[in-house]
N, C-alpha and C positions, 0 to 999 in steps of 0.2 A: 779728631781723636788725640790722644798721649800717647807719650813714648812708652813703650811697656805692656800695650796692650796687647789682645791675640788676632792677629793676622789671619785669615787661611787663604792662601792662594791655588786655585785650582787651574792646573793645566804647568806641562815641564816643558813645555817650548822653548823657543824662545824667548816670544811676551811675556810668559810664565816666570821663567825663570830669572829675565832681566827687571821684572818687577818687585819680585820676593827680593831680589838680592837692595833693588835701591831702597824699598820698605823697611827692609832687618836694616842694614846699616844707615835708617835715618829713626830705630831705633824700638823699631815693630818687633814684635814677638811673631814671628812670621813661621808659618807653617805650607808647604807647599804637600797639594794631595792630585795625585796622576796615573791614570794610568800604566804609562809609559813613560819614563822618565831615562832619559831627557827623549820627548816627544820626535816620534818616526817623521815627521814631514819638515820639521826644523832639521833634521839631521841629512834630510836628502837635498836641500836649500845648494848653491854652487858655490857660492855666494859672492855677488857685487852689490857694492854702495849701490841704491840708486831709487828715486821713487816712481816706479812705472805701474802706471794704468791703475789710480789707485785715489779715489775721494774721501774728505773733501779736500779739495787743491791749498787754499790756504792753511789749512789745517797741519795736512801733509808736508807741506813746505817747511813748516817749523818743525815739527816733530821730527824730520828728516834731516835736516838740518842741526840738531841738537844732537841727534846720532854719529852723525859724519862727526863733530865736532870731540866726541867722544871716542868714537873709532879709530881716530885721528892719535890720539893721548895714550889706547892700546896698543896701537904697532908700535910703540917704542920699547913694548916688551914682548919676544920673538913667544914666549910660552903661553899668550893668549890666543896665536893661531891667525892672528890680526896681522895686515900687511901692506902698506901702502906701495901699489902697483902700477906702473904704466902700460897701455895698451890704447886698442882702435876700439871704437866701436863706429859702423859702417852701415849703408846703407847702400839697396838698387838702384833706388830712384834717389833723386837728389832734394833728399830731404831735408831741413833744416834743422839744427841741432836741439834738442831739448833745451830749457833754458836752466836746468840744475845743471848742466853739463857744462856751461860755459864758463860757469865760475869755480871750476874746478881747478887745483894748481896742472902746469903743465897744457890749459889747454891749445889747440891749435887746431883749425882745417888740416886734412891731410892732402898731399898733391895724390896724384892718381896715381904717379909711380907706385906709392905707398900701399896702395889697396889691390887685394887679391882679384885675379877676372872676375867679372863681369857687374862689380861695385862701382858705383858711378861717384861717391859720395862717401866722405867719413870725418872723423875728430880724431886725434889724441887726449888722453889728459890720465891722471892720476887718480887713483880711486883706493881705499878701503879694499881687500879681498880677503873676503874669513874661511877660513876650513873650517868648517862646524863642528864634526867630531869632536875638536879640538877646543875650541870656543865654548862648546858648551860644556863641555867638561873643567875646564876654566870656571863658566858662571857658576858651575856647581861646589866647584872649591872656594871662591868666593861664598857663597849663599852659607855654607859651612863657619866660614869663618867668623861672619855675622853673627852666626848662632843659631841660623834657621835650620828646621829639618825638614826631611822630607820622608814621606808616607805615598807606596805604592799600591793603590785603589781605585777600585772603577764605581763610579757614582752612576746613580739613576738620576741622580736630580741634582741642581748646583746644592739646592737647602741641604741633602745628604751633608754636604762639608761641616755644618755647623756641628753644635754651638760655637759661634765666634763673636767677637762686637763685630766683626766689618769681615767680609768675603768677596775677594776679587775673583772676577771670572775671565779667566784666559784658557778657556778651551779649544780656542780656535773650532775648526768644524764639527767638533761638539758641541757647541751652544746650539747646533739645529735644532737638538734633540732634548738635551739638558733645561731650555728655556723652557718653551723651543722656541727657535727663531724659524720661520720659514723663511727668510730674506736670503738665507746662508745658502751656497750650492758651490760644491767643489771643483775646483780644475786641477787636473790628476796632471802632476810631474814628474818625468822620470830624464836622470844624469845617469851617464857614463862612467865609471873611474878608470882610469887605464893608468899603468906608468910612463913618467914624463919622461918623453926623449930629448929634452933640453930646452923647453921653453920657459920662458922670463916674463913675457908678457902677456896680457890677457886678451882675446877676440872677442866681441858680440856684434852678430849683425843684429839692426832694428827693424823688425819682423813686423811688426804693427799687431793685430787680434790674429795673427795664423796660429793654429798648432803645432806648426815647426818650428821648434827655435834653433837657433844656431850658435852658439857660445864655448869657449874655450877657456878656462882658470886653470893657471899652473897653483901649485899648491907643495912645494917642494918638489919632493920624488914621487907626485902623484897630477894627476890634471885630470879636474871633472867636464866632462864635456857633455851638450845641453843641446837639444833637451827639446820636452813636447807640454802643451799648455793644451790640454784635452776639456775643455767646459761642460761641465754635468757629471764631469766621470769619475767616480773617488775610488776604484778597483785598486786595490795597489798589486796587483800582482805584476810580476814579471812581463815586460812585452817586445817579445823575440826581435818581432818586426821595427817597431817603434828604435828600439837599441841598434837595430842595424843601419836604421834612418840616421842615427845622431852621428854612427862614427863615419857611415861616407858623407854627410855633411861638412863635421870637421874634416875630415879627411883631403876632401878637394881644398878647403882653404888652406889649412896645413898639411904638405904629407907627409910631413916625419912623422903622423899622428895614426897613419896605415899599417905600422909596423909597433905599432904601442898596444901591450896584453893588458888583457882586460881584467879588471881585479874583482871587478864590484858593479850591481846595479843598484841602484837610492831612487825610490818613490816615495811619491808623497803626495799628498789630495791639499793643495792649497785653498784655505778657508776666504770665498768669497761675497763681498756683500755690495748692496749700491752704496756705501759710505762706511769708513772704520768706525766701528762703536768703542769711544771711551767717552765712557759717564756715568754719573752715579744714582742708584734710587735706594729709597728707605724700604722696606714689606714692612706688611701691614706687624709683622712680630717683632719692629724693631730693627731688624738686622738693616744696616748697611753693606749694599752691594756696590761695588764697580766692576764695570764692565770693562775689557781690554781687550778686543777681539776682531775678526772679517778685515786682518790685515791682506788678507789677496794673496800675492807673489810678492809683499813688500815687508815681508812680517822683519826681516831683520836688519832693512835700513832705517826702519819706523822707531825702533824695539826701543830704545834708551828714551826720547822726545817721549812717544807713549808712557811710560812708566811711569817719567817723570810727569806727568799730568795726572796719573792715577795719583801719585801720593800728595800731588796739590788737594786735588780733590777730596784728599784725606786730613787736610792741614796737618801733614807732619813737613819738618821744616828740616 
């Protein structure tokens, strides 16, 4: 396509919104249309670098890699929300470290001193940490700047977007239905926010497929703590129980985190599939589609490498 054309990008996520913005500034007439803008499940994200549980592996590798590299470039301006952080991430058993972890700056085994009872196993290293509220609000002042706008709308169908020359679909777990895709099936997450009683650094233990997770991101004067990975289950309401799991989990690892009020709960149905779809098909009326979508719990380590492959796939340069 040319520079000049009309865009319509559907979905205010994060994919959403990190796509329209590299589109418009490589010269798209970009139009993003959403329901929710900027998208309820991006916003309840914790968020750390990192690509977990999430196909295809070589794919992801780059794609996540192009992000980190990016992420990297943001923490040098404190007003994108973007933060290059040190912290554990830890294990029971003595597991072996991811291999994105190792080539992280800062990395190291940690001695055992280092790790909370009854962790047998961990790393240091340095990572990306985004506050999302923050960040996306960021993409959106970016996307703005480009020139793109945005239109607050619930489609039945992705064609509703048109007319366009080209329509990217970043609905995340609305492509189920918008496609549909039946590949798609949500895993419901829910964060903590409480006020930070003084931590600097980030915790995650490596939980493997449990629905517990356990995680800890300071975020200034706020620390989101994490969290449950529910498969099938896209309810976003409120869950008493679940939020009371998250804080005595953090809690035993950290307890100055016993006495931290709670501000806020953040759900979210994370959009999952057996492989991220970015690609592109023509319909029979012409339009070109790309697809951006079934990033998992990865949507915003992914988010910048994806993009940027949509607008290859768009030859804008």
């Amino acid at each position: 396509m040319t520079a000049g054309e009309r865009v319509v990008v559907v979905g205010a996520g994060v994919a959403g919104l990190t796509t329209a913005v590299v589109l418009a500034e490589a010269g798209a007439s970009v139009h993003v249309i959403a329901e929710q803008v900027p998208g309820v499940t991006s916003l309840a994200a914790g968020a750390m670098w990192g690509p977990y549980l999430v196909e295809p592996k070589d794919k992801v590798d780059q794609w996540g890699q192009r992000s980190l590299e990016i992420f990297r470039k943001l923490a040098e301006d404190p007003s994108t929300g973007v933060r290059l952080t040190s912290g554990i991430e830890a294990s029971r058993t003595a597991e072996e470290p991811p291999g994105w972890a190792t080539t992280l700056p800062g990395f190291r085994p940690c001695e055992l001193a280092e790790l909370p009872a009854g962790f047998s196993a961990g790393y240091r290293f340095t990572v990306p940490l985004i506050d999302m509220p923050t960040y996306l609000d960021y993409l959106l002042r970016r996307l703005d700047a480009a020139g793109g706008t945005v239109e607050r709308r619930r489609l039945v169908s992705i064609a509703d977007a048109g007319p366009a020359a080209v329509i990217v679909n970043c609905t995340g777990l609305g492509a189920k239905d918008l496609l549909p895709d039946p590949d798609l099936r949500p895993i419901r997450g829910q964060h903590v926010v409480v006020t930070n009683p003084g931590l600097t650094e980030f915790f995650s233990e490596d939980t493997g497929l449990s629905p517990d997770l356990l995680c800890f991101y300071p975020h200034g004067d706020t620390v989101v703590l994490g969290g449950t990975a529910i498969d099938g289950e896209g309810d976003l309401a409120p869950d008493d129980k679940a939020a009371a799991g998250i804080l005595a989990r953090c809690a035993e690892v950290e307890p100055r985190l016993a006495e931290a009020r709670v501000l806020e709960h953040r759900l979210g149905a994370r959009p999952t599939r057996s492989a991220v779809r970015v690609e592109a098909e023509r319909w029979e009326d012409g339009t070109m589609v790309v697809h951006n979508y079934g990033h998992g719990g990865a949507g915003v380590t992914l988010s910048w490498g994806c993009a940027e492959e949509a607008r290859k796939l768009l030859d804008l340069k």
